[in-house]
Backbone as a printed PyTorch tensor [residue, N CA C, xyz], in Angstrom:
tensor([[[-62.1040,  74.7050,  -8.8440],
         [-60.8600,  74.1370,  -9.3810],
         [-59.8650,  73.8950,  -8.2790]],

        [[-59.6060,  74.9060,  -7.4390],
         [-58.6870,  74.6790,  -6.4570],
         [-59.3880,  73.9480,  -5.5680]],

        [[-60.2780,  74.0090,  -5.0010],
         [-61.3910,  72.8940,  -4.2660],
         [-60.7320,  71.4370,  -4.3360]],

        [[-60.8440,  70.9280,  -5.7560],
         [-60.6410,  69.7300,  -6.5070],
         [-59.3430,  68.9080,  -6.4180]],

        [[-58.1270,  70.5060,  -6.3320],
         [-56.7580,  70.1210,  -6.3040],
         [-56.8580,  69.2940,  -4.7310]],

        [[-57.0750,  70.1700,  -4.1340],
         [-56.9520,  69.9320,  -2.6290],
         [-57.3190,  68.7030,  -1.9740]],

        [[-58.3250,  68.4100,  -2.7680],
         [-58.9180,  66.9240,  -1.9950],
         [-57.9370,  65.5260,  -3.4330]],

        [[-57.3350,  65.9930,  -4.0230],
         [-56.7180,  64.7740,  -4.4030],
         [-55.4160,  64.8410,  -3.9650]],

        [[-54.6610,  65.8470,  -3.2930],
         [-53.9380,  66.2030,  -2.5820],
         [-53.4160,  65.2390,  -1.2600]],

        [[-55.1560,  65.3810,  -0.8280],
         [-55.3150,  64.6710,   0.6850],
         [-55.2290,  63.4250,   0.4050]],

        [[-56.2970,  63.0470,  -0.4910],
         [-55.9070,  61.4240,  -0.7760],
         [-54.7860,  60.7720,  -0.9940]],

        [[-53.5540,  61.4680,  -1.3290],
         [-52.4860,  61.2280,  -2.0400],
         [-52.1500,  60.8440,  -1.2750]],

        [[-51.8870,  61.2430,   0.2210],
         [-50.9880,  61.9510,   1.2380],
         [-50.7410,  60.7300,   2.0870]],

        [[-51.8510,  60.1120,   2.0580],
         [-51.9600,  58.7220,   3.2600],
         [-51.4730,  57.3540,   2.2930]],

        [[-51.6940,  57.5230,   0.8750],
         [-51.1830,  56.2940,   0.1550],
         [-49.5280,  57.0110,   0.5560]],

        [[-48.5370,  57.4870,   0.3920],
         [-47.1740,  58.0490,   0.1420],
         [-46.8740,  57.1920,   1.4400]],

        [[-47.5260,  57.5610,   3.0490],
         [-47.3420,  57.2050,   4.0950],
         [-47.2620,  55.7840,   4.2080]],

        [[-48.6790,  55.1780,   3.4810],
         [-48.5240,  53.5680,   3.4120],
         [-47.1540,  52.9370,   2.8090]],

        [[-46.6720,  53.3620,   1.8790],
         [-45.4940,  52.9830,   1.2670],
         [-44.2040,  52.4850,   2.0330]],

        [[-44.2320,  54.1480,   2.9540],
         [-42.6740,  54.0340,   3.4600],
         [-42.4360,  53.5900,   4.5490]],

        [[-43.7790,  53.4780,   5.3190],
         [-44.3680,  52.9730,   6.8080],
         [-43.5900,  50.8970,   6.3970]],

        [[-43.5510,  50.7000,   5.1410],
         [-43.2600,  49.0740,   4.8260],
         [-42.0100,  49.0110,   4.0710]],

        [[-41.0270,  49.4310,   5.0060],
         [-40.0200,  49.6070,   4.1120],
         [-39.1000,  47.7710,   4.2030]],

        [[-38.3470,  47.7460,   3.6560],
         [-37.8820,  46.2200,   4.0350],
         [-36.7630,  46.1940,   5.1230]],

        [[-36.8770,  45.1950,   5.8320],
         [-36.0800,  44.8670,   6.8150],
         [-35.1270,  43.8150,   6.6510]],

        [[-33.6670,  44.2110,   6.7270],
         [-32.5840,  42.8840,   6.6150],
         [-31.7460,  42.7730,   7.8940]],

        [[-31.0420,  41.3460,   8.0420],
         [-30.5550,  40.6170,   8.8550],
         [-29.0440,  40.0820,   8.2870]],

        [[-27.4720,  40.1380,   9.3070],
         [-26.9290,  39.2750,   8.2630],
         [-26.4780,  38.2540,   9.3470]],

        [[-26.1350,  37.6810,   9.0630],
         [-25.1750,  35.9430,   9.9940],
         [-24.1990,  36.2340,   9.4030]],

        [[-23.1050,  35.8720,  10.1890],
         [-21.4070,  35.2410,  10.0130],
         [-21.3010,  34.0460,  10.2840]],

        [[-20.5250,  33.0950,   9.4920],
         [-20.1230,  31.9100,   9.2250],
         [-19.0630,  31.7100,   9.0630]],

        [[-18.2360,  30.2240,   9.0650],
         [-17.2240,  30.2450,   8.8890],
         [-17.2150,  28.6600,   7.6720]],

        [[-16.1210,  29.1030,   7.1860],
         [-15.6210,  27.7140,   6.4740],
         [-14.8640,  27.1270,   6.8240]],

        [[-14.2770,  25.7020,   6.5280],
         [-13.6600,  24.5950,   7.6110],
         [-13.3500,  23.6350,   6.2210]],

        [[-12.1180,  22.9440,   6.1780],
         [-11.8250,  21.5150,   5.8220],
         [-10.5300,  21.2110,   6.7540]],

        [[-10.8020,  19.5470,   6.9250],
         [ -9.5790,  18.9620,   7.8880],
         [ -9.0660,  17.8170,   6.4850]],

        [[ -6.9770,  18.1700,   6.2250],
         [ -6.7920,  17.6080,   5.7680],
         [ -6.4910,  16.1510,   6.2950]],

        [[ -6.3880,  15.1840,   5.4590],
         [ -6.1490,  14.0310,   6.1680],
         [ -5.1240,  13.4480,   4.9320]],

        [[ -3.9960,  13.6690,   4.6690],
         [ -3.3620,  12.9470,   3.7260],
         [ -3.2690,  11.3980,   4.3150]],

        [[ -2.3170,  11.1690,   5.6320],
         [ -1.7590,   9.9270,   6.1430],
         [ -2.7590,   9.1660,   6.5750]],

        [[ -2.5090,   7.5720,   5.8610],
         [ -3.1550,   6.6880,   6.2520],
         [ -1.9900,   5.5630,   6.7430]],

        [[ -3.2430,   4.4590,   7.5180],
         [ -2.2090,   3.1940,   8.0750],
         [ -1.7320,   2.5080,   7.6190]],

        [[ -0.4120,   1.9860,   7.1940],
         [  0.0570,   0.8510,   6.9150],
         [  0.8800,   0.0350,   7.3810]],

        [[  0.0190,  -1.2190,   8.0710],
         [  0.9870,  -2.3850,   9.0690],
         [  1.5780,  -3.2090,   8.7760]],

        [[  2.2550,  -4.1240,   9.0810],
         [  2.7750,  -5.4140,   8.9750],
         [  1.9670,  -6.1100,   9.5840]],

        [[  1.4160,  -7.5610,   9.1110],
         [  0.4210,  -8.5080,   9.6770],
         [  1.3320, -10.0810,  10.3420]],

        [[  1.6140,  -9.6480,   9.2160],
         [  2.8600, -11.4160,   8.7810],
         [  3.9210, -11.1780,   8.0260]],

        [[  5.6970, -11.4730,   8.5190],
         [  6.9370, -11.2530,   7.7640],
         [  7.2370, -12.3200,   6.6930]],

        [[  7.3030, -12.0610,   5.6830],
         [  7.8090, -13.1470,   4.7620],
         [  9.1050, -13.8840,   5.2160]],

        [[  8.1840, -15.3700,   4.9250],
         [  9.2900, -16.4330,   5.4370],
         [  9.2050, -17.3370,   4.3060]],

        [[ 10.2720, -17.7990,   3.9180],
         [ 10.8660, -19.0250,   3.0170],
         [ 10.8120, -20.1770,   3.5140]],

        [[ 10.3200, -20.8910,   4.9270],
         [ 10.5190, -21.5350,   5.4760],
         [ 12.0370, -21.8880,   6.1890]],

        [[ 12.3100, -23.6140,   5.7500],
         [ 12.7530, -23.9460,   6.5170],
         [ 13.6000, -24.6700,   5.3300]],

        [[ 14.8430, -24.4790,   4.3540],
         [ 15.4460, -25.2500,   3.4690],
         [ 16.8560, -26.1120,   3.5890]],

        [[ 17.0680, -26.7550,   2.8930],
         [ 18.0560, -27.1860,   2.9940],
         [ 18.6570, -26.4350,   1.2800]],

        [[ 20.4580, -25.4840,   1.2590],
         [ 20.5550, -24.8880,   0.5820],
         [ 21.7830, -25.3200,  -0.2920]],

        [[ 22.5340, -24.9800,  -1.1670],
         [ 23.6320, -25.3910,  -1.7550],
         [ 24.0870, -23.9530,  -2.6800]],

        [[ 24.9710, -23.3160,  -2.8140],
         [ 25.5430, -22.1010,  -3.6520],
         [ 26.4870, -22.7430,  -4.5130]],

        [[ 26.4530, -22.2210,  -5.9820],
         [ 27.7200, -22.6240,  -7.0320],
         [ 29.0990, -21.7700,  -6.2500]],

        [[ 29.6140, -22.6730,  -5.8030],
         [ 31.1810, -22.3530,  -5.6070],
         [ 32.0740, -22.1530,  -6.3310]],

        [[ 31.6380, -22.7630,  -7.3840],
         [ 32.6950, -22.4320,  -8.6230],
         [ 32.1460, -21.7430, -10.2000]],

        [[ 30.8630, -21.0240,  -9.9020],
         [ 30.8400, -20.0930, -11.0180],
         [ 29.9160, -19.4130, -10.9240]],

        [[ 28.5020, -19.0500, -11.7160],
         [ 27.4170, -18.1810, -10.9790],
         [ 26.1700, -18.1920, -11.2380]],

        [[ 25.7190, -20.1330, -11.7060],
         [ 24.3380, -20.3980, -11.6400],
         [ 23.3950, -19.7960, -10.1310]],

        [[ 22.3560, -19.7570, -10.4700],
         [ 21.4470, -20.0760,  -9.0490],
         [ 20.3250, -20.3820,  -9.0670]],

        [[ 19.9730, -21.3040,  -7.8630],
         [ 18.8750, -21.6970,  -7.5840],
         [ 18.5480, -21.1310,  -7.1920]],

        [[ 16.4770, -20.8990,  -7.0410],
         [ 15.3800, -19.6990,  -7.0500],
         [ 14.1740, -20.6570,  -6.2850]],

        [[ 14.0930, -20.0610,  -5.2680],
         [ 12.6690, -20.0090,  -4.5670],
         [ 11.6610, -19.1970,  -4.6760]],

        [[ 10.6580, -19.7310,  -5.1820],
         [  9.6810, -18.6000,  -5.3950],
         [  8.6090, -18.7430,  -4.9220]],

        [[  8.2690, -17.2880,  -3.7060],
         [  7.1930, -17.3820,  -2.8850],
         [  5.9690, -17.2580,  -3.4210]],

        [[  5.0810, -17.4530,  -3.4120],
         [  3.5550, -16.8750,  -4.9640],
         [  3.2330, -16.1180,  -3.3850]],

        [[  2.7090, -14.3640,  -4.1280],
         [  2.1220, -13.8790,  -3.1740],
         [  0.7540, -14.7380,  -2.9520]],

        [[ -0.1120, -15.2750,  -3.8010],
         [ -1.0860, -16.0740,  -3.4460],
         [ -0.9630, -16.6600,  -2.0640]],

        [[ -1.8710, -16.9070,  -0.8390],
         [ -1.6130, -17.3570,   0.2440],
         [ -2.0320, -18.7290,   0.1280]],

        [[ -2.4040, -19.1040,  -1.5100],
         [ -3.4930, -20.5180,  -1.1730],
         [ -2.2370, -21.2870,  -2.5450]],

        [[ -1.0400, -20.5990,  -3.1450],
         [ -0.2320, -21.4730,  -3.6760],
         [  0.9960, -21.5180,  -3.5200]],

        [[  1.2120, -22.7840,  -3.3640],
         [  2.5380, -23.4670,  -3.0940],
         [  3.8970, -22.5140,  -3.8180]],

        [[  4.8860, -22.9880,  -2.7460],
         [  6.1730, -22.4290,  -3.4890],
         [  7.1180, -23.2670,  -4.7030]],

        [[  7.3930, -22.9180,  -5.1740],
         [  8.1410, -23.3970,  -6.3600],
         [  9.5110, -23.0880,  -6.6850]],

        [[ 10.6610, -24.7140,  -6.7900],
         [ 12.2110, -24.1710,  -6.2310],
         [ 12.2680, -24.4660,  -8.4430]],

        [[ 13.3600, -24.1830,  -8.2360],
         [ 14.2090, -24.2070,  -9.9360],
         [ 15.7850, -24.2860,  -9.4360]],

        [[ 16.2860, -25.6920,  -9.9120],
         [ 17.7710, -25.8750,  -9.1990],
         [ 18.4910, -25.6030, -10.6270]],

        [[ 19.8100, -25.6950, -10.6060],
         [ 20.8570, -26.2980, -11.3240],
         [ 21.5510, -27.3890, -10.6310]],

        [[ 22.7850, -27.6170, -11.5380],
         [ 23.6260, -29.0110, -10.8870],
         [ 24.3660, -28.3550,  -9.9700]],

        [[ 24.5110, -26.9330,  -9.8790],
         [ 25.5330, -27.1620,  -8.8110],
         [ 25.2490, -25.9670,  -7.7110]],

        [[ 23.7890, -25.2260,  -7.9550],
         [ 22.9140, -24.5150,  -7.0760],
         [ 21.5020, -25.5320,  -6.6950]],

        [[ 21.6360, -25.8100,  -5.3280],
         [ 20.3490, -26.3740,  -5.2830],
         [ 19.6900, -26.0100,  -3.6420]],

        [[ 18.1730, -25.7890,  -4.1020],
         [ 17.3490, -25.3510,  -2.5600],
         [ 16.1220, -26.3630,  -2.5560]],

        [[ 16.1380, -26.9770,  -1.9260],
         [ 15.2350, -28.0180,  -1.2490],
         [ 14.1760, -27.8620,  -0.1080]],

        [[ 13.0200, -27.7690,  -0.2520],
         [ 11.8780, -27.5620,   1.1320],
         [ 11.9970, -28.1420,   1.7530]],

        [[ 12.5470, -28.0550,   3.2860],
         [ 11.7140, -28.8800,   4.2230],
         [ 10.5730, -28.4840,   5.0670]],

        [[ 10.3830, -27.1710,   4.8880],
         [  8.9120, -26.6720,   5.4560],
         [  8.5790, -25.2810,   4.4960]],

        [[  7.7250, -25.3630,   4.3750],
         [  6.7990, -24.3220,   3.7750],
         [  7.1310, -23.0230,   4.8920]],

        [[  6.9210, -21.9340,   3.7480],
         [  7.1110, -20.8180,   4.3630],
         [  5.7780, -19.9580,   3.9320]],

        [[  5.2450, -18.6810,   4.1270],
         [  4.3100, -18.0800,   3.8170],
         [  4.5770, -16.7550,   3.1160]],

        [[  3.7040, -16.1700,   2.1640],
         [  3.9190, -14.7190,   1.9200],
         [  4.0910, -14.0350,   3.2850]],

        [[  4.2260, -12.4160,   3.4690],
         [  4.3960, -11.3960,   3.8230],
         [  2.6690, -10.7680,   3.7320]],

        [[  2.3030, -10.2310,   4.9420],
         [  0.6310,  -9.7970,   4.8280],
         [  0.8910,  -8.1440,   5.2230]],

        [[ -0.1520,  -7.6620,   4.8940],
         [ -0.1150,  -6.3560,   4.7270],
         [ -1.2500,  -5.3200,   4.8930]],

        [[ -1.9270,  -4.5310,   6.1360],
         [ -3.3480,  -3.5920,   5.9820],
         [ -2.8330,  -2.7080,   5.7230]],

        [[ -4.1790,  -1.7830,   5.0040],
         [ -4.1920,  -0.4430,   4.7860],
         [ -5.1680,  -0.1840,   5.6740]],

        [[ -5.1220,   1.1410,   5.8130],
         [ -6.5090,   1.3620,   6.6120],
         [ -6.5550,   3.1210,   6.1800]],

        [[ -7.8260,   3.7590,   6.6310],
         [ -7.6560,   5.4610,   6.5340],
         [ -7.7380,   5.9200,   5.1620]],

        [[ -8.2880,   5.4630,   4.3600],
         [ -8.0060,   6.2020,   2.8610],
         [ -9.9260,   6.2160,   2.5460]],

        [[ -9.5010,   7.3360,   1.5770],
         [-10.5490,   7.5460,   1.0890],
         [-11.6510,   5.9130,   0.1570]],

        [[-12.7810,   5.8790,   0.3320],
         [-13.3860,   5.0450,  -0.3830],
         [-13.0460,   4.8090,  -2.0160]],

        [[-12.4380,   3.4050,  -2.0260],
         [-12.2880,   3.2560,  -3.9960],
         [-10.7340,   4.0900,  -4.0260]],

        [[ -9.9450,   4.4480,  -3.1350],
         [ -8.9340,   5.0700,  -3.7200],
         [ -7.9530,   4.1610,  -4.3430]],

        [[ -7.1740,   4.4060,  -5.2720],
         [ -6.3080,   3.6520,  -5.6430],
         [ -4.4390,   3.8620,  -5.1990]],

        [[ -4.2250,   3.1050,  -4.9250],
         [ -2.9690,   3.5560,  -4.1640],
         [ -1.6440,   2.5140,  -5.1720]],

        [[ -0.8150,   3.4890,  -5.1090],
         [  0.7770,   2.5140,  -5.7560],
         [  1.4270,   1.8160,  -4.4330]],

        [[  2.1600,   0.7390,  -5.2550],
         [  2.9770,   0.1750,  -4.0260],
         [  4.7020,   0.1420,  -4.7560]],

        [[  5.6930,   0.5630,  -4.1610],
         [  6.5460,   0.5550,  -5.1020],
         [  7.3930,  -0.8500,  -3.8550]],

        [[  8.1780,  -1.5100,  -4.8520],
         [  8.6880,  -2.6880,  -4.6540],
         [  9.7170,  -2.3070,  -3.6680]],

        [[ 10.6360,  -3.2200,  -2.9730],
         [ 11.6860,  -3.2160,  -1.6750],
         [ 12.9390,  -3.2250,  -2.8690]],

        [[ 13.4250,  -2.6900,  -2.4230],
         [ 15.0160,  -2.8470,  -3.2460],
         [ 15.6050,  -3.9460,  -3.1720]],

        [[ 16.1440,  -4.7590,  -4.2000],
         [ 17.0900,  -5.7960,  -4.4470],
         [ 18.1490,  -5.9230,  -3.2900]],

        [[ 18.1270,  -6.7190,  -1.9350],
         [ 19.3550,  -6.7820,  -0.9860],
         [ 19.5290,  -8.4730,  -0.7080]],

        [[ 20.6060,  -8.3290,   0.0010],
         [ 21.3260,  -9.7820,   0.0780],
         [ 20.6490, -10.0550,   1.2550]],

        [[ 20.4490, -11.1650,   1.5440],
         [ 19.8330, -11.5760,   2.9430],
         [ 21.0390, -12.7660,   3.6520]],

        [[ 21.3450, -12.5790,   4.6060],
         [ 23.0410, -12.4710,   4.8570],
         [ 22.4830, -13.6940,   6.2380]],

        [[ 23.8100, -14.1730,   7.0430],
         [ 23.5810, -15.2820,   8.0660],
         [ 23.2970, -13.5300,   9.2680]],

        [[ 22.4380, -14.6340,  10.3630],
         [ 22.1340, -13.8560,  11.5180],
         [ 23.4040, -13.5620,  12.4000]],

        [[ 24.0380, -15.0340,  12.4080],
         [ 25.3200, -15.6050,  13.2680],
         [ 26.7450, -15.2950,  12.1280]],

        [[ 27.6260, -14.9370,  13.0560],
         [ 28.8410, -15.3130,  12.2470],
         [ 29.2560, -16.1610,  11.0180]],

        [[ 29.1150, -15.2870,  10.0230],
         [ 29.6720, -16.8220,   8.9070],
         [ 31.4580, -16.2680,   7.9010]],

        [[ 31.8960, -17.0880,   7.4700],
         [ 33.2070, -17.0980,   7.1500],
         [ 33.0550, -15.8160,   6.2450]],

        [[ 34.3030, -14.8860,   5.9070],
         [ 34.5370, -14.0350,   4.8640],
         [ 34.1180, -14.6960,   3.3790]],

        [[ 33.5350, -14.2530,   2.9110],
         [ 33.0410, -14.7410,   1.7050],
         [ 31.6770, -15.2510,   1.1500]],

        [[ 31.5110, -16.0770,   2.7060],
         [ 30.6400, -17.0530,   2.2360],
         [ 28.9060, -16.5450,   1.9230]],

        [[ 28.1970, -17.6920,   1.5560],
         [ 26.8850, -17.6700,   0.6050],
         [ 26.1960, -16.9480,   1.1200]],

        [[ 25.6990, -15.9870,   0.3100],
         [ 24.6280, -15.1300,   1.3030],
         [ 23.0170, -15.0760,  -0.0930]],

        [[ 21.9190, -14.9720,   0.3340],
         [ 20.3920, -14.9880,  -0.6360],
         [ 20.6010, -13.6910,  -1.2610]],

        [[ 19.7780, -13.9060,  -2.2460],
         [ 19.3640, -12.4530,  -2.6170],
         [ 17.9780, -12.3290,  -3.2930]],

        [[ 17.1580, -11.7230,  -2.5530],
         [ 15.6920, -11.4810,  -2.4350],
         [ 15.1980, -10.7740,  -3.4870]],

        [[ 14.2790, -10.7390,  -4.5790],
         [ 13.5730, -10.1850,  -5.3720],
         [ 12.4510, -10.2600,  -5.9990]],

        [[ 12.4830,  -9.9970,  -7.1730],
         [ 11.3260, -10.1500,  -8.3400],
         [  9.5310, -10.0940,  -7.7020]],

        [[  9.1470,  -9.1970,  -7.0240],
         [  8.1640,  -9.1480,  -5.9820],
         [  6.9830,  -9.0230,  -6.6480]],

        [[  6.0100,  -9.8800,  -6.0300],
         [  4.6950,  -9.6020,  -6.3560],
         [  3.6360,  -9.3360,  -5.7000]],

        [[  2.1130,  -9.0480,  -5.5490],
         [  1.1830,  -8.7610,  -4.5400],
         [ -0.0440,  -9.7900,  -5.1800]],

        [[ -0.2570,  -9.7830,  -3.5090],
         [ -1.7780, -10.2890,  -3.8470],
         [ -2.6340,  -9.8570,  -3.1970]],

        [[ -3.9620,  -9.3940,  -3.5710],
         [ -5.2790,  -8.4270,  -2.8630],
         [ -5.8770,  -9.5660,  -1.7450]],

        [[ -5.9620,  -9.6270,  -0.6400],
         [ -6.7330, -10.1870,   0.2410],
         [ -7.8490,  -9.9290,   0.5960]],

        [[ -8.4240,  -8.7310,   0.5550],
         [ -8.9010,  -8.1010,   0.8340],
         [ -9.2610,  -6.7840,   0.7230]],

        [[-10.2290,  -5.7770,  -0.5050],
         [-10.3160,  -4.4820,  -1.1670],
         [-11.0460,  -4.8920,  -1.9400]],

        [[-11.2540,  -3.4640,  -3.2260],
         [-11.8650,  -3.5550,  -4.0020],
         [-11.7150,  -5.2590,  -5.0860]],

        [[-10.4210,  -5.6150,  -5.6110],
         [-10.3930,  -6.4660,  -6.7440],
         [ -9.7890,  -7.8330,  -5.6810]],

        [[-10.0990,  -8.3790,  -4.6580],
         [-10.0650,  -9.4410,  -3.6410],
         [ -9.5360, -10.2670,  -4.2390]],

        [[ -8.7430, -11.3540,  -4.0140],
         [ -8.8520, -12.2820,  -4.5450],
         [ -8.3690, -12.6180,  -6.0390]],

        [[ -7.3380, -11.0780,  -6.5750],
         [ -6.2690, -11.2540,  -7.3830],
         [ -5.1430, -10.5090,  -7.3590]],

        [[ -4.4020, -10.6150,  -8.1720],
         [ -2.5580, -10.2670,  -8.2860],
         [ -2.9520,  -8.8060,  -8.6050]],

        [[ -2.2310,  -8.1170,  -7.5340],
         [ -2.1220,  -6.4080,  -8.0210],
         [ -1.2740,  -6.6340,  -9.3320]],

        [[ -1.8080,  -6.0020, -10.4990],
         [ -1.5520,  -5.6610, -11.7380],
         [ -0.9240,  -4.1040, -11.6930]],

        [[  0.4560,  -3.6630, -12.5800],
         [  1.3350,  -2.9500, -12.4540],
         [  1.4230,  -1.9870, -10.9510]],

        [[  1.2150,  -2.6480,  -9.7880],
         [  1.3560,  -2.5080,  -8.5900],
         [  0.8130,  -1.5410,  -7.8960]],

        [[ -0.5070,  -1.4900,  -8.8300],
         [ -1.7250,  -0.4590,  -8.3930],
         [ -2.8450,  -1.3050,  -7.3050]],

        [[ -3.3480,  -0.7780,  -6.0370],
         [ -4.3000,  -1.9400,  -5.6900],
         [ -5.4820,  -0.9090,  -4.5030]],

        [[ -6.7070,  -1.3450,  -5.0520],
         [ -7.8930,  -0.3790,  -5.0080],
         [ -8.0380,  -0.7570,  -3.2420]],

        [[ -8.5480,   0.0510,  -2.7830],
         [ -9.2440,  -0.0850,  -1.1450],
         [-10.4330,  -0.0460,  -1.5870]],

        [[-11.1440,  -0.7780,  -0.7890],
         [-13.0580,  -1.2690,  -0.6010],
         [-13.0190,  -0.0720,  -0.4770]],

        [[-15.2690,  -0.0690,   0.2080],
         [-15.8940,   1.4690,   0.3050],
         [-15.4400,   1.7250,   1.6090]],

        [[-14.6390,   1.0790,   2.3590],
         [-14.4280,   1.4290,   3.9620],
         [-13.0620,   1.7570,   4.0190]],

        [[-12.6400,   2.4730,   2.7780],
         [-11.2740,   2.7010,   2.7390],
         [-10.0220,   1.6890,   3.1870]],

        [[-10.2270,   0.5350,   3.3160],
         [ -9.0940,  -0.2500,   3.6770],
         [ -9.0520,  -1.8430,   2.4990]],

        [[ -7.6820,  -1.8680,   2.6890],
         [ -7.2530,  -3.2710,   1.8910],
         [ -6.3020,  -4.4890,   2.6210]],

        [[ -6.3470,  -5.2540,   2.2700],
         [ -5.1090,  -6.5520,   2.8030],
         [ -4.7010,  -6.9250,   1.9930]],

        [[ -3.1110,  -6.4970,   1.8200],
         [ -2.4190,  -7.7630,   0.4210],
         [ -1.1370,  -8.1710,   1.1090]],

        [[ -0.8500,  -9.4700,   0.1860],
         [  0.3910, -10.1270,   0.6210],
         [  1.6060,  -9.7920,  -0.4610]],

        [[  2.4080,  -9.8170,   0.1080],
         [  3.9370, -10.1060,  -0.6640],
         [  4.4520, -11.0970,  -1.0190]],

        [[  4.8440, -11.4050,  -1.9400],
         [  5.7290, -12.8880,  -2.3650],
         [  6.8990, -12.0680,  -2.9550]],

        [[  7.8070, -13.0970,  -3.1460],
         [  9.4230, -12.7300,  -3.7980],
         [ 10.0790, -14.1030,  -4.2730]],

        [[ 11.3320, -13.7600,  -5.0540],
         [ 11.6990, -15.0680,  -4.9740],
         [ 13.0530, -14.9200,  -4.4800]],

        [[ 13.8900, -15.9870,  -3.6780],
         [ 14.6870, -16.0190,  -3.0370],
         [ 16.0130, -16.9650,  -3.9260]],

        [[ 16.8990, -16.3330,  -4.2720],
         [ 17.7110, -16.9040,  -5.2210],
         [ 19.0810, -17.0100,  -4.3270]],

        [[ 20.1190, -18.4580,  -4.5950],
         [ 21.0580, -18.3910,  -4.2280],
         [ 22.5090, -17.5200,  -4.5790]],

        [[ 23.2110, -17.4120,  -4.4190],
         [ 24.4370, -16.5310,  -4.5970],
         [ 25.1170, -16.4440,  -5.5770]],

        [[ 24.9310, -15.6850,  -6.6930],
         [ 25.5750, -15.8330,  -8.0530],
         [ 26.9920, -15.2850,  -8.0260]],

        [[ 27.4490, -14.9670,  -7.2380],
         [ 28.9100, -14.2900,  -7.4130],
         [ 30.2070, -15.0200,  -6.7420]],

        [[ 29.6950, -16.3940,  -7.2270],
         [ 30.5950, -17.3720,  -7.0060],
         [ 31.8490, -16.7360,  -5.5550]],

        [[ 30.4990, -17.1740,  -4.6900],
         [ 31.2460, -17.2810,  -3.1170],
         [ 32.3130, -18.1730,  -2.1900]],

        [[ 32.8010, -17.9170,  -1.7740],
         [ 34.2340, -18.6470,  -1.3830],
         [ 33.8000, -19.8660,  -0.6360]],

        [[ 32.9200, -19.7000,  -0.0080],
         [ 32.6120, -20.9390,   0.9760],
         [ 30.5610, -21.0580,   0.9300]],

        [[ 30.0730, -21.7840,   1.3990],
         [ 28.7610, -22.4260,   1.4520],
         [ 27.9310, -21.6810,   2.4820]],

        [[ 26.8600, -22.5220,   2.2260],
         [ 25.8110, -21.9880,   3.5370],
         [ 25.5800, -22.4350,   4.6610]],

        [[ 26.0340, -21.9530,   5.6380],
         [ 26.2360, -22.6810,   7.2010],
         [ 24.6320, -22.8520,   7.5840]],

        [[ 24.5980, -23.5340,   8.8460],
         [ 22.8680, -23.9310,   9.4630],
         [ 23.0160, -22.4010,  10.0500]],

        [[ 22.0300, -22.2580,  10.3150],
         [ 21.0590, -21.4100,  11.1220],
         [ 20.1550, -20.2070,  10.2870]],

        [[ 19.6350, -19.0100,  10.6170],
         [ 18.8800, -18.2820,  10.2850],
         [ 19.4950, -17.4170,   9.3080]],

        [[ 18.9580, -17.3820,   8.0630],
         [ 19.6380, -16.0260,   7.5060],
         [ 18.2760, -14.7790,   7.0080]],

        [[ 19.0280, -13.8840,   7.3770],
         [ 17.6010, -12.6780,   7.4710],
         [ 17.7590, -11.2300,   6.6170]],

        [[ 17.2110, -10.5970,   6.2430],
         [ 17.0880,  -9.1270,   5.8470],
         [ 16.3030,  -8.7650,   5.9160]],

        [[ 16.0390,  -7.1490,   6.0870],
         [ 15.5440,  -5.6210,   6.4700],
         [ 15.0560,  -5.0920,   5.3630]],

        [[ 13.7400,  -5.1600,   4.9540],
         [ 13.2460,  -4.3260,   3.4860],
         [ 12.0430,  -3.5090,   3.9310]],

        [[ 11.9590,  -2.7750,   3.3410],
         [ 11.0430,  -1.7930,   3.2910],
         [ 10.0800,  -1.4670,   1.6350]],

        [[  8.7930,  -1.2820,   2.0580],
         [  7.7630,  -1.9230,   0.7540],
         [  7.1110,  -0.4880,   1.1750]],

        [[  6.9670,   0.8170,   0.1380],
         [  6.2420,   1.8500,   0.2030],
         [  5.0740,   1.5440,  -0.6080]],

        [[  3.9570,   2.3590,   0.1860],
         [  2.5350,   2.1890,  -0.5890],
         [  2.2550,   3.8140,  -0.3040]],

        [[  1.5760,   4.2400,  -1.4220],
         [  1.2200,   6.1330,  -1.7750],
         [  0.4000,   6.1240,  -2.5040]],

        [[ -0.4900,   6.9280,  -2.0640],
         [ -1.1870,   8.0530,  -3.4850],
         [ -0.9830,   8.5660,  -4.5630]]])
């Protein structure tokens, strides 16, 4: 009997050894995590909106006005609307206002919020009073992005898969409703606007 114990004893003894002789072996790595934000993207000026080259007239005596209207379209004509006693006449064509994006994510959609309503005034000296434009009612056109080749609709406008777009500006350019003391002298008359585009 004890004989019997003994030799299953022994046998036991070398399986127990096999066991612990294979115990498991671990390893660890350190890593790190990383993102680079990139909110800011590019936005240039290509081409300044120009009205051309007109011949102009302001109501002096009350507060019709005549309206030039640029089509952001780059492929349609401008279009004047006189009264009898406001009138703007082409003698040269003028062009929209052009515009890149660049740096944005693929397909993003971006807002553009409009330039504020300002007077566009003589470059040169002109009399106290006299006629000065006033620039508005703005529209876009896609040149280039996702929807190419039409009018940004409520002034949302998509970038292609390469993150970038081209649109133009149009406005219309109206004469002086606040019945101004004196007329519009020759030379250049100009204004300073600013057109935000965001996420």
């Amino acid at each position: 009997m004890n004989l019997s114990i003994k030799k299953i004893a022994v046998v036991a003894v070398p399986a127990l050894l096999s066991l612990s002789s294979f115990s498991a072996i671990s390893k660890t790595a350190s890593f790190t995590a990383s993102v680079e934000v990139k909110n800011t993207f590019e936005l240039n000026v290509v081409d300044q909106l120009s009205f051309g080259k007109i011949r102009a007239s302001a109501d002096t005596t009350g507060t019709t006005q005549a309206t030039l209207v640029m089509p952001a379209n780059p492929n349609a004509s401008a279009v004047v609307a006189n009264t009898a006693e406001a009138v703007i006449a082409i003698l040269e064509e003028g062009a929209p206002a052009k515009f890149t994006i660049e740096g944005v994510a693929a397909f993003t959609e971006l807002t553009i919020t409009n330039p504020t309503e300002t007077d566009i005034t003589a470059k040169d000296s002109a009399p106290p009073g006299a006629a000065a434009f006033k620039l508005g009612t703005y529209e876009y056109f896609v040149v280039e992005g996702a929807d190419a080749g039409s009018l940004v609709v409520a002034n949302k406008i998509q970038v292609d898969g390469d993150g970038k777009a081209t649109f133009t500006l149009g406005a219309t350019l109206s004469t002086d409703g606040t019945t101004p003391s004196s007329d519009y002298i020759d030379g250049v008359y100009e204004g300073t606007f600013s057109v935000e585009v965001a996420y």
